[in-house]
Backbone and ligand atoms as CSV (ligand in chain L), in Angstrom:
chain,resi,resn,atom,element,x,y,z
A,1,UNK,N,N,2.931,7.651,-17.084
A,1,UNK,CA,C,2.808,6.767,-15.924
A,1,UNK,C,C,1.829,7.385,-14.923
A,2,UNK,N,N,1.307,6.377,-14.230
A,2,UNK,CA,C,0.387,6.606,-13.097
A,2,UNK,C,C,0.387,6.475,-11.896
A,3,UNK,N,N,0.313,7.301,-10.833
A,3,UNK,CA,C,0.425,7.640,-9.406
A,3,UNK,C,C,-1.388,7.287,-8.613
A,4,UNK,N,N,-0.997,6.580,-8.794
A,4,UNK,CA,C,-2.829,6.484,-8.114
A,4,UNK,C,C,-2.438,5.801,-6.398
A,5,UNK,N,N,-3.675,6.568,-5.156
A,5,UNK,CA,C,-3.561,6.596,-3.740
A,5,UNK,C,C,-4.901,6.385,-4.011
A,6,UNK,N,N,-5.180,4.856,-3.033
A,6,UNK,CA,C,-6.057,4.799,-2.152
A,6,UNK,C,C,-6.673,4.498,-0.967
A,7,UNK,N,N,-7.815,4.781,-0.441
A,7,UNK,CA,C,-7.972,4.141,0.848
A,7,UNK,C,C,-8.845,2.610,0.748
A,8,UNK,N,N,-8.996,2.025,1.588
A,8,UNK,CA,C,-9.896,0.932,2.207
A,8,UNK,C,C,-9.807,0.800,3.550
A,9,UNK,N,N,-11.211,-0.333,3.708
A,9,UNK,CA,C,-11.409,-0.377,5.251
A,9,UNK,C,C,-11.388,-2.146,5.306
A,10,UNK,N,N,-10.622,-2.645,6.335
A,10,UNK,CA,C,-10.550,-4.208,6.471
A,10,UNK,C,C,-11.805,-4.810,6.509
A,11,UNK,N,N,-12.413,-6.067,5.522
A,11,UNK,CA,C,-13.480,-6.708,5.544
A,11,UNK,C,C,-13.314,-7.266,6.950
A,12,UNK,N,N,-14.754,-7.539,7.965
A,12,UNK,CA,C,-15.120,-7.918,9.041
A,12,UNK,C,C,-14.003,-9.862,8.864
A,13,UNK,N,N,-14.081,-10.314,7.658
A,13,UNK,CA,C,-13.301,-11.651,7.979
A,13,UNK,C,C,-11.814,-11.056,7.852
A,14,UNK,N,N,-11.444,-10.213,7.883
A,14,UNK,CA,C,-10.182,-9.860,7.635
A,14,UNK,C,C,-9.312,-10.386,8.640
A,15,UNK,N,N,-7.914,-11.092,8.665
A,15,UNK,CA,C,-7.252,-11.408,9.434
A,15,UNK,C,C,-5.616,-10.869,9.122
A,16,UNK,N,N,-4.912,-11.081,10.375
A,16,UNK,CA,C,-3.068,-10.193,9.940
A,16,UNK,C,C,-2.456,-11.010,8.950
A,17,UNK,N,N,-2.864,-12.168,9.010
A,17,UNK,CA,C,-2.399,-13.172,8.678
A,17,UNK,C,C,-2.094,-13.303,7.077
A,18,UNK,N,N,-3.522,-12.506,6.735
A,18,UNK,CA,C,-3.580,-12.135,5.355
A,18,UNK,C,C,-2.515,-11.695,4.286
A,19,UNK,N,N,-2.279,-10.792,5.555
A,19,UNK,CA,C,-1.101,-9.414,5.502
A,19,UNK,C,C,-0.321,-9.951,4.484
A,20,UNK,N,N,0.386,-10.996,4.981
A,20,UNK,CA,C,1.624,-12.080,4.342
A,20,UNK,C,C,1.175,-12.154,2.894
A,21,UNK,N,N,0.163,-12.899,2.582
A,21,UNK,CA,C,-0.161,-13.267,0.845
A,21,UNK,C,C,-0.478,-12.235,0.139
A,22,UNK,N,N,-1.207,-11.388,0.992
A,22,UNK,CA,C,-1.353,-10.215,-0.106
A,22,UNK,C,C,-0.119,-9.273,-0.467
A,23,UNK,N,N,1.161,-9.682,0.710
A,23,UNK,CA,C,2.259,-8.866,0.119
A,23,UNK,C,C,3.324,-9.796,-0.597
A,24,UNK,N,N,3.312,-11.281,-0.512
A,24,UNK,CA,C,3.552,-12.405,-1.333
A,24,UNK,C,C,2.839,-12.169,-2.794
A,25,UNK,N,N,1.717,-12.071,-2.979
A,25,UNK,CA,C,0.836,-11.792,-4.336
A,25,UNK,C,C,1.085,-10.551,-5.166
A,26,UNK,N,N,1.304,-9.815,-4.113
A,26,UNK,CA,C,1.665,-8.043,-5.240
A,26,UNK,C,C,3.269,-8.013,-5.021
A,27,UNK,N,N,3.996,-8.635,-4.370
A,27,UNK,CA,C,5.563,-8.272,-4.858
A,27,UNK,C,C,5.969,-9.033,-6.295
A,28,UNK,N,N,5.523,-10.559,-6.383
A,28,UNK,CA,C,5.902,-10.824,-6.839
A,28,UNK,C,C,4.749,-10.237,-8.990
A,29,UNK,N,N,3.649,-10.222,-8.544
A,29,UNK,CA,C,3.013,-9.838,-9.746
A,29,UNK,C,C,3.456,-8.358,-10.094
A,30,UNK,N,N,3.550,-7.172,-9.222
A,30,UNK,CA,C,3.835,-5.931,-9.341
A,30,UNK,C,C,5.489,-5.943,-10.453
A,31,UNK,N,N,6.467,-6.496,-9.509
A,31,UNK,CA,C,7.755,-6.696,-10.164
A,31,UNK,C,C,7.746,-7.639,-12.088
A,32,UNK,N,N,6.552,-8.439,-11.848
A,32,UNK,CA,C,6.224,-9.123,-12.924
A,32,UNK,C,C,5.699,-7.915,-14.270
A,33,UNK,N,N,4.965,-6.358,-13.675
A,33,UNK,CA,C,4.707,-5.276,-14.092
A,33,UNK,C,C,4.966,-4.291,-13.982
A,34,UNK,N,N,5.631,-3.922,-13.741
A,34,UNK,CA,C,7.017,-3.038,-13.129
A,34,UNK,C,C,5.953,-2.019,-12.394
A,35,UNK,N,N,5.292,-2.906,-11.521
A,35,UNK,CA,C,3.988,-2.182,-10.344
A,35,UNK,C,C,5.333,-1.299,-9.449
A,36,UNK,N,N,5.157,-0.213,-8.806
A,36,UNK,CA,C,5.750,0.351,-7.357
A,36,UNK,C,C,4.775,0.674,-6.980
A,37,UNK,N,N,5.343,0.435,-5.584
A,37,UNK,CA,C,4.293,1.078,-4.482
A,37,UNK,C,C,4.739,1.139,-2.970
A,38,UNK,N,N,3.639,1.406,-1.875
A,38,UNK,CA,C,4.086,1.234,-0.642
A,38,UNK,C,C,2.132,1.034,-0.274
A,39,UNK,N,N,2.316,0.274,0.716
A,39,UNK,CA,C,0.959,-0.877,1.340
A,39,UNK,C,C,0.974,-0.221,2.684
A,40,UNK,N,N,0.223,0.766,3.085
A,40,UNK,CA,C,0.138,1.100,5.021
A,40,UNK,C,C,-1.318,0.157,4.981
A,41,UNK,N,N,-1.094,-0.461,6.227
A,41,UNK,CA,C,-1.526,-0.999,6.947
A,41,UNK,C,C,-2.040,-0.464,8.652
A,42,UNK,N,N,-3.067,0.501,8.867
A,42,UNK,CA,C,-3.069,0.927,10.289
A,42,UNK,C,C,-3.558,-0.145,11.211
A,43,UNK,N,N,-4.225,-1.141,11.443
A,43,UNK,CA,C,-4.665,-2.167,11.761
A,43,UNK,C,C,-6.776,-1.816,11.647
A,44,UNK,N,N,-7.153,-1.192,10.754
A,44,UNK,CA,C,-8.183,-0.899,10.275
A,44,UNK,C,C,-8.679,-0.794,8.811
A,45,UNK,N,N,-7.769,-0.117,8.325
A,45,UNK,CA,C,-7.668,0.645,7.025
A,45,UNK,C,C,-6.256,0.247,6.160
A,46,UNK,N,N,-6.209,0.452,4.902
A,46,UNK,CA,C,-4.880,0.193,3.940
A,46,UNK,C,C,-5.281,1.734,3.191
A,47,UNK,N,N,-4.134,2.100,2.658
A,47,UNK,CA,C,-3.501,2.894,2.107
A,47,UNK,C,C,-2.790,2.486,0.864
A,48,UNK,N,N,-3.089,2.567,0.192
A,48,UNK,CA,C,-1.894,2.380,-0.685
A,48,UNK,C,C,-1.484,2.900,-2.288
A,49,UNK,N,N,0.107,2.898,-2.579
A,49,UNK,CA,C,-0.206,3.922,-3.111
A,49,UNK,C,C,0.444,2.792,-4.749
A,50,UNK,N,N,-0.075,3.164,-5.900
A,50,UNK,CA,C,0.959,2.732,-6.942
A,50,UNK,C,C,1.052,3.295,-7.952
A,51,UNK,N,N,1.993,2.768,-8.669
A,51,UNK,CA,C,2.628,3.360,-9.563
A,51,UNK,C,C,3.230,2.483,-11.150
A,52,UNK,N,N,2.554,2.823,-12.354
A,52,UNK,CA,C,2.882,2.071,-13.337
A,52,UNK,C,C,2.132,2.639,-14.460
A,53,UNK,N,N,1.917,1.933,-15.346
A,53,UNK,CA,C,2.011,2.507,-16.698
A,53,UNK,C,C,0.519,2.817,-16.551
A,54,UNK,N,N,-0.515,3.343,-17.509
A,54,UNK,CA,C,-2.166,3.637,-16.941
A,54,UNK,C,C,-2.810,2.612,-17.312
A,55,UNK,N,N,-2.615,1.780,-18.446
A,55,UNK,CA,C,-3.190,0.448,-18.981
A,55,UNK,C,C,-3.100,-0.888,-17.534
A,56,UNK,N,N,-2.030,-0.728,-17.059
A,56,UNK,CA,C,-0.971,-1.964,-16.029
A,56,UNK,C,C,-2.368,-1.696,-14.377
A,57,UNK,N,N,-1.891,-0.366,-14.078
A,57,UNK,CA,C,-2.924,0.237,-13.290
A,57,UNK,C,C,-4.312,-0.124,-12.928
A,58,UNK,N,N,-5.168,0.228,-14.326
A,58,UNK,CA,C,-6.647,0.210,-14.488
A,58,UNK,C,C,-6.672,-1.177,-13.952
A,59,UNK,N,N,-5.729,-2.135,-14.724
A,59,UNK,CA,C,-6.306,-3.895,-14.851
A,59,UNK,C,C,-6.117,-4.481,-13.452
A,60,UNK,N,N,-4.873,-3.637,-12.595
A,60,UNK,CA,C,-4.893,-3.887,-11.526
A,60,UNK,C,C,-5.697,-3.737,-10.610
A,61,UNK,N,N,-6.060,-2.230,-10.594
A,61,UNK,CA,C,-7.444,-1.907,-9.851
A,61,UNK,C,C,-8.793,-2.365,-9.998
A,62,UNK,N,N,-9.029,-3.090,-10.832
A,62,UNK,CA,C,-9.869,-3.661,-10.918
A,62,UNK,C,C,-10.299,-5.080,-10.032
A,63,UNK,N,N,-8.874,-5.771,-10.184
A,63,UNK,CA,C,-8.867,-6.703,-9.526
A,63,UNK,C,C,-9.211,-6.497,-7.662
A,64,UNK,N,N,-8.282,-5.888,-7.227
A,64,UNK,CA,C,-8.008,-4.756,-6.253
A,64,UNK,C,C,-9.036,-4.620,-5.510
A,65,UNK,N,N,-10.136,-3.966,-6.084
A,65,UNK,CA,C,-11.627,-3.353,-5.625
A,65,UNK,C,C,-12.262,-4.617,-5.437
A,66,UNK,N,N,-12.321,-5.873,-6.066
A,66,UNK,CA,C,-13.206,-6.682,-6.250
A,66,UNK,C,C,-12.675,-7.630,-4.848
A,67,UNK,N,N,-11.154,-7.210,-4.124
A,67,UNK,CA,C,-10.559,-8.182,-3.293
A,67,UNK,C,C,-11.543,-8.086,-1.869
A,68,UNK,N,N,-12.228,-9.599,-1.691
A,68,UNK,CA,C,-12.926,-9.779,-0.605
A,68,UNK,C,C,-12.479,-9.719,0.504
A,69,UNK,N,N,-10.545,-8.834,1.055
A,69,UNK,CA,C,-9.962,-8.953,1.920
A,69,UNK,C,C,-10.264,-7.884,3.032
A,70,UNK,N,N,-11.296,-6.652,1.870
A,70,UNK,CA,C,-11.191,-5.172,2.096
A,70,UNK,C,C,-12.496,-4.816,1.208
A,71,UNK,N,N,-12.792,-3.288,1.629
A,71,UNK,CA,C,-13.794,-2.695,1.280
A,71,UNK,C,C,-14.293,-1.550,1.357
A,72,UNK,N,N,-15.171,-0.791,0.631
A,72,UNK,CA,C,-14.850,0.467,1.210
A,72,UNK,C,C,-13.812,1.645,0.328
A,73,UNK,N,N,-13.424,0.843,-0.944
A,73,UNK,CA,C,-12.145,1.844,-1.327
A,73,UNK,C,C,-12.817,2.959,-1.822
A,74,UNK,N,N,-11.573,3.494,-1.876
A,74,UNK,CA,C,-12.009,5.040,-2.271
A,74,UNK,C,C,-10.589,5.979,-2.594
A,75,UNK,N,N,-10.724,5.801,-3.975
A,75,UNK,CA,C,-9.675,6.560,-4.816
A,75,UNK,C,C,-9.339,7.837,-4.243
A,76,UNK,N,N,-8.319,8.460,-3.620
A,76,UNK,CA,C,-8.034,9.551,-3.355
A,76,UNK,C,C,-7.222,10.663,-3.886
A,77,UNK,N,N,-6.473,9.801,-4.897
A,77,UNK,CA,C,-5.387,10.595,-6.387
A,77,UNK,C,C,-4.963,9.906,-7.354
A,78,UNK,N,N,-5.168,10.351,-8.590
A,78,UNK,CA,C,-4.480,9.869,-9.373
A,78,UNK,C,C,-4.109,10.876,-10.648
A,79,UNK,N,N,-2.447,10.611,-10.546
A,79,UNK,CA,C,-2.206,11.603,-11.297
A,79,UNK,C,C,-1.008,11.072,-12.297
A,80,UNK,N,N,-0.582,11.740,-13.526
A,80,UNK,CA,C,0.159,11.371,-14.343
A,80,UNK,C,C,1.430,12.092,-13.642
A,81,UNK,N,N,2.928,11.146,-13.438
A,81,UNK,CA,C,3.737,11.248,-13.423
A,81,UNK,C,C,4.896,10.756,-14.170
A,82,UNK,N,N,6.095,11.641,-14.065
A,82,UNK,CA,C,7.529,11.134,-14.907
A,82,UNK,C,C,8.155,10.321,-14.071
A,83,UNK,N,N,8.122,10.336,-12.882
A,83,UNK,CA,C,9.085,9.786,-11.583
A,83,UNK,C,C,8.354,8.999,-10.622
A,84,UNK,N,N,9.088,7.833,-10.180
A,84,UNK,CA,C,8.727,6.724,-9.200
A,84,UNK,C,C,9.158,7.209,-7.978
A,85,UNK,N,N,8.151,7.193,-6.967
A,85,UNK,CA,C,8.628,7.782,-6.023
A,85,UNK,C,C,8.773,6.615,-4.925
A,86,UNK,N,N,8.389,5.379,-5.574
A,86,UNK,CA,C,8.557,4.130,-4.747
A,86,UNK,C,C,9.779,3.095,-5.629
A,87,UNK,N,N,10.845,3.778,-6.706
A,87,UNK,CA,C,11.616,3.244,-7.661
A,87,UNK,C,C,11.736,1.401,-6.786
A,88,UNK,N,N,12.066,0.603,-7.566
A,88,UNK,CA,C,12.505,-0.524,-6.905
A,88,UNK,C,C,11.596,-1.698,-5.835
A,89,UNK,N,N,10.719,-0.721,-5.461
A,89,UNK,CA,C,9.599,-1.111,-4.212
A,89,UNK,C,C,8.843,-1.887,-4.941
A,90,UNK,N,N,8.715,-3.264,-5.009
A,90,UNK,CA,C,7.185,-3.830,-5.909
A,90,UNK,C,C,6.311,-3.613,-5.560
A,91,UNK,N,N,6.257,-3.693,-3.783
A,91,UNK,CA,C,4.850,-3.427,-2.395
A,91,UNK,C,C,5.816,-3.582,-1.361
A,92,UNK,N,N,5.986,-2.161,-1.079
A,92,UNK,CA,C,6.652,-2.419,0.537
A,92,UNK,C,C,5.244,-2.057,1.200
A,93,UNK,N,N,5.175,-3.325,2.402
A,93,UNK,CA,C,4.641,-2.867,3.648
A,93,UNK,C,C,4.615,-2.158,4.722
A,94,UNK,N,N,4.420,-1.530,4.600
A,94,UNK,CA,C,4.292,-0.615,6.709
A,94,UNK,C,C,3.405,-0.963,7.082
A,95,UNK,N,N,3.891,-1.387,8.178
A,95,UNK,CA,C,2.537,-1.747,9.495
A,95,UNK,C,C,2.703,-0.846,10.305
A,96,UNK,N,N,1.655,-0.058,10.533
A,96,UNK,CA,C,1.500,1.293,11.025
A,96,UNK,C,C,0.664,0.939,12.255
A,97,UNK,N,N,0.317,-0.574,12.441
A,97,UNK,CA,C,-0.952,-0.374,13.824
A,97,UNK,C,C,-0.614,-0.192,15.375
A,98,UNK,N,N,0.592,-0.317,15.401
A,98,UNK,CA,C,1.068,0.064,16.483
A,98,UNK,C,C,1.253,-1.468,16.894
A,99,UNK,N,N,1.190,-2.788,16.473
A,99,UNK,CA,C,1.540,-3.862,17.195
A,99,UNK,C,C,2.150,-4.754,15.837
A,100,UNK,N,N,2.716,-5.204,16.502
A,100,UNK,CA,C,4.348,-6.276,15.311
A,100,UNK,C,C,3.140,-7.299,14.704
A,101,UNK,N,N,3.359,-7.179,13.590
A,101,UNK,CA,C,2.133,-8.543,13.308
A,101,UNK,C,C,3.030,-9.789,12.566
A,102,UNK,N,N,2.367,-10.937,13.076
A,102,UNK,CA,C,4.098,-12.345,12.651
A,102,UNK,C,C,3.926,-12.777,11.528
A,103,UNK,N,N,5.005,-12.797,11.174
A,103,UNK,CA,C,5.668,-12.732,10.269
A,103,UNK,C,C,7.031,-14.118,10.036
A,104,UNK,N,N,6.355,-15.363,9.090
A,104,UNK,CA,C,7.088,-16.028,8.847
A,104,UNK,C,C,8.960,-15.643,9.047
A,105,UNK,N,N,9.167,-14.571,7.763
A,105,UNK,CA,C,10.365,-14.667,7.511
A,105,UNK,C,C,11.085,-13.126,7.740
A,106,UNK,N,N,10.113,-12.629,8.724
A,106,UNK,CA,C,10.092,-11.318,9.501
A,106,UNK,C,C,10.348,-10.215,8.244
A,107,UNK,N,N,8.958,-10.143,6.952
A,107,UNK,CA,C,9.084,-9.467,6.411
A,107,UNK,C,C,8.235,-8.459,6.209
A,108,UNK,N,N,7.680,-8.326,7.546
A,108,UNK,CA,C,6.867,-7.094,7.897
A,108,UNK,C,C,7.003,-5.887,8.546
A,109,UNK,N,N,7.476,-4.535,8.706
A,109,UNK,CA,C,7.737,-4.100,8.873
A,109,UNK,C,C,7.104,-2.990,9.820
A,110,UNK,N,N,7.144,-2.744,11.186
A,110,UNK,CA,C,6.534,-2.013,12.178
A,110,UNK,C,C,7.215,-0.868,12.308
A,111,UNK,N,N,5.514,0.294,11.593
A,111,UNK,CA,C,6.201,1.594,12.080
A,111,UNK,C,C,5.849,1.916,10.287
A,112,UNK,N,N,6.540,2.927,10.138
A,112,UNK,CA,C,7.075,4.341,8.853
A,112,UNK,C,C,8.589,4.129,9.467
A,113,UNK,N,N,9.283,3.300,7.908
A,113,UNK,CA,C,10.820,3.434,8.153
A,113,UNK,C,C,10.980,4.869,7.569
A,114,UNK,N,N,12.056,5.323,8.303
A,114,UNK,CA,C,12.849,7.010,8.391
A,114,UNK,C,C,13.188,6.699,6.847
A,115,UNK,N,N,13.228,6.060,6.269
A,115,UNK,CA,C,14.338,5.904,4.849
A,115,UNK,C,C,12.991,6.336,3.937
A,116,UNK,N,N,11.741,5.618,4.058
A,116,UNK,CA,C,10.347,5.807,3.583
A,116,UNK,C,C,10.537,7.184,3.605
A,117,UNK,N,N,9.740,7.665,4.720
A,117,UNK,CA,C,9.332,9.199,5.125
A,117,UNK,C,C,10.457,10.158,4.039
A,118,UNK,N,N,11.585,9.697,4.062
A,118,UNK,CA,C,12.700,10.715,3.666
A,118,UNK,C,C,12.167,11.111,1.957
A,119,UNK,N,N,11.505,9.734,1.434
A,119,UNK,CA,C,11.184,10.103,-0.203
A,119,UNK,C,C,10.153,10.703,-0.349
A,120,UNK,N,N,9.279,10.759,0.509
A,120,UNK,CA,C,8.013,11.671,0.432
A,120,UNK,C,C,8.011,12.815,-0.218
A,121,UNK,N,N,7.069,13.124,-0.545
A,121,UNK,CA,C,6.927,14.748,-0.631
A,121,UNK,C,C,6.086,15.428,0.321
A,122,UNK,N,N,6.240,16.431,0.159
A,122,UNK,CA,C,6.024,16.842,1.820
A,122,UNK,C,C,4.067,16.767,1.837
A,123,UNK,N,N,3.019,16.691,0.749
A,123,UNK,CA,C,1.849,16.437,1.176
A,123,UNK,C,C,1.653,14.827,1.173
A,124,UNK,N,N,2.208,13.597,0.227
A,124,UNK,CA,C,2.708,12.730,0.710
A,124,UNK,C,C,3.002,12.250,2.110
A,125,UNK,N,N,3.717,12.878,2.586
A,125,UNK,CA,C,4.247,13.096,3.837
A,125,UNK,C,C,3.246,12.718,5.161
A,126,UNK,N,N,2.519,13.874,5.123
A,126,UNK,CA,C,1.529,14.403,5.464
A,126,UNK,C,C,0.483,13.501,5.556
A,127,UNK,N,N,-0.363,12.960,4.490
A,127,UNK,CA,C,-0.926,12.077,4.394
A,127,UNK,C,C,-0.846,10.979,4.890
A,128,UNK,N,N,0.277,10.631,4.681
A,128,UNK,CA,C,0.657,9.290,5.134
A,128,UNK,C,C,1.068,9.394,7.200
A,129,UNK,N,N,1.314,10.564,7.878
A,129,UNK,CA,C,1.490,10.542,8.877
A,129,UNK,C,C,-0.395,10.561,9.217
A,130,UNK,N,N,-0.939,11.640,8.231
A,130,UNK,CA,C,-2.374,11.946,9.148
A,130,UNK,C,C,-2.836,10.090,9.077
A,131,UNK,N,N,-2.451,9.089,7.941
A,131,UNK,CA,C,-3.195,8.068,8.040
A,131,UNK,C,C,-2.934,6.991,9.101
A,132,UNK,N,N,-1.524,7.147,9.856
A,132,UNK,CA,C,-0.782,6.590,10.685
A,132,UNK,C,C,-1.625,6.485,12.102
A,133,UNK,N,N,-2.141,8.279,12.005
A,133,UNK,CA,C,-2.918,8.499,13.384
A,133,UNK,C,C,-4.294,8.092,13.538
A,134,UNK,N,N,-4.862,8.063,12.074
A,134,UNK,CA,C,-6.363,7.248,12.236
A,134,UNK,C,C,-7.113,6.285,12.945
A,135,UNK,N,N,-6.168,5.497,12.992
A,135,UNK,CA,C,-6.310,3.809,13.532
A,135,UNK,C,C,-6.816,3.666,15.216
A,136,UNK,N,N,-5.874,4.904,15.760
A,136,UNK,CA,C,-5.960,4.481,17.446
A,136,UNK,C,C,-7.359,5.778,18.233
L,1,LIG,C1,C,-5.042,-4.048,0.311
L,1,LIG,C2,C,-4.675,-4.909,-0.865
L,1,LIG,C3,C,-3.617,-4.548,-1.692
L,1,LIG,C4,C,-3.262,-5.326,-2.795
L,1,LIG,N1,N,-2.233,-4.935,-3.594
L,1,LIG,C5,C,-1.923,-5.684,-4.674
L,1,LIG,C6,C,-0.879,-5.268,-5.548
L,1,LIG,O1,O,-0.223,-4.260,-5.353
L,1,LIG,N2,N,-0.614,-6.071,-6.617
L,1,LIG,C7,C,-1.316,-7.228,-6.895
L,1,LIG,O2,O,-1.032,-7.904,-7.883
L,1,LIG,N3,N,-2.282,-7.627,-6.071
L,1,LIG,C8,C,-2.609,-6.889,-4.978
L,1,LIG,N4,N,-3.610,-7.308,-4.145
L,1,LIG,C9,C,-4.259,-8.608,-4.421
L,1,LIG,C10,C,-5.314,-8.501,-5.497
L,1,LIG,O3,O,-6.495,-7.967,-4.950
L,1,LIG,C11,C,-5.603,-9.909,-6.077
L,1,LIG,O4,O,-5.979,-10.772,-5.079
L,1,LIG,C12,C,-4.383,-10.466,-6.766
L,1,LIG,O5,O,-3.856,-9.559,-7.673
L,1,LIG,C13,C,-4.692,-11.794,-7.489
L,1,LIG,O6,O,-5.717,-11.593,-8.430
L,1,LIG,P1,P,-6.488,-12.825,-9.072
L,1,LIG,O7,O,-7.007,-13.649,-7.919
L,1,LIG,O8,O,-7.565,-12.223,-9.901
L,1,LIG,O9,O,-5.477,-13.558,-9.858
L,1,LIG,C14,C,-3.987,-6.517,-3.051
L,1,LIG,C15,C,-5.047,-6.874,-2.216
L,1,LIG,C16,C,-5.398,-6.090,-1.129
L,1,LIG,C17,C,-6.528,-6.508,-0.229
């Protein structure tokens, strides 16, 4: 299995609004591929990290890179793992920008939940706090 982290930067048409379908589109296709992951959102940049078989991965990323939502990516790890460190997660969101962005059925989430942070590993961790601070 595969652990792959990356970055992007929001395309100039980019809107919050987005936010919603693109986490409507990967919960439900990810779970369709037993995708995990977690989606930061700083209100600039995405993060994100996943996790699945290396065949499931590639076909995803492909798609991924080509998404006119974002741009700019740039692979930052990918490594073979035994363990999900997002088990259950299809695409959880964090919205990390420091402002609540709306949310039909209030399924967006403001901030790094404490329950998140707790599965980290500590450069994980790390990463994901240094990417928190980028934005402002
Ligand atoms: C930042 C970002 C993260 C995304 N994450 C996923 C994901 O985890 N799973 C997924 O299926 N699509 C994800 N997408 C959407 C894909 O880029 C693509 O639009 C979607 O898979 C539908 O592909 P298709 O239009 O070729 O059918 C993401 C898009 C963006 C901009």
């Amino acid at each position: 299995m595969i652990r792959l982290i990356y970055v992007s930067t929001i395309a100039p048409t980019f809107n919050e609004k987005m936010l919603i379908d693109i986490l409507h589109t990967a919960s439900t296709r990810n779970a369709e591929k037993n995708v995990t992951g977690l989606l930061l959102y700083n209100g600039s940049n995405f993060m994100q990290t996943l996790e699945g078989d290396a065949d499931v991965i590639a076909e995803l990323m492909e798609r991924i890179v080509k998404d006119p939502r974002h741009d700019g990516l740039i692979v930052i790890s990918e490594d073979t793992v035994n363990e999900r460190i997002f088990d259950g997660w299809f695409m959880m969101l964090a919205n990390v920008s420091g402002r609540p962005v709306e949310a039909e059925h209030g399924a967006l989430v403001t901030g790094m939940p404490p329950e998140v942070l707790a599965r980290l590993s500590e450069p994980m961790r790390a990463l994901c706090q240094n990417f928190n601070m980028i934005s402002n």
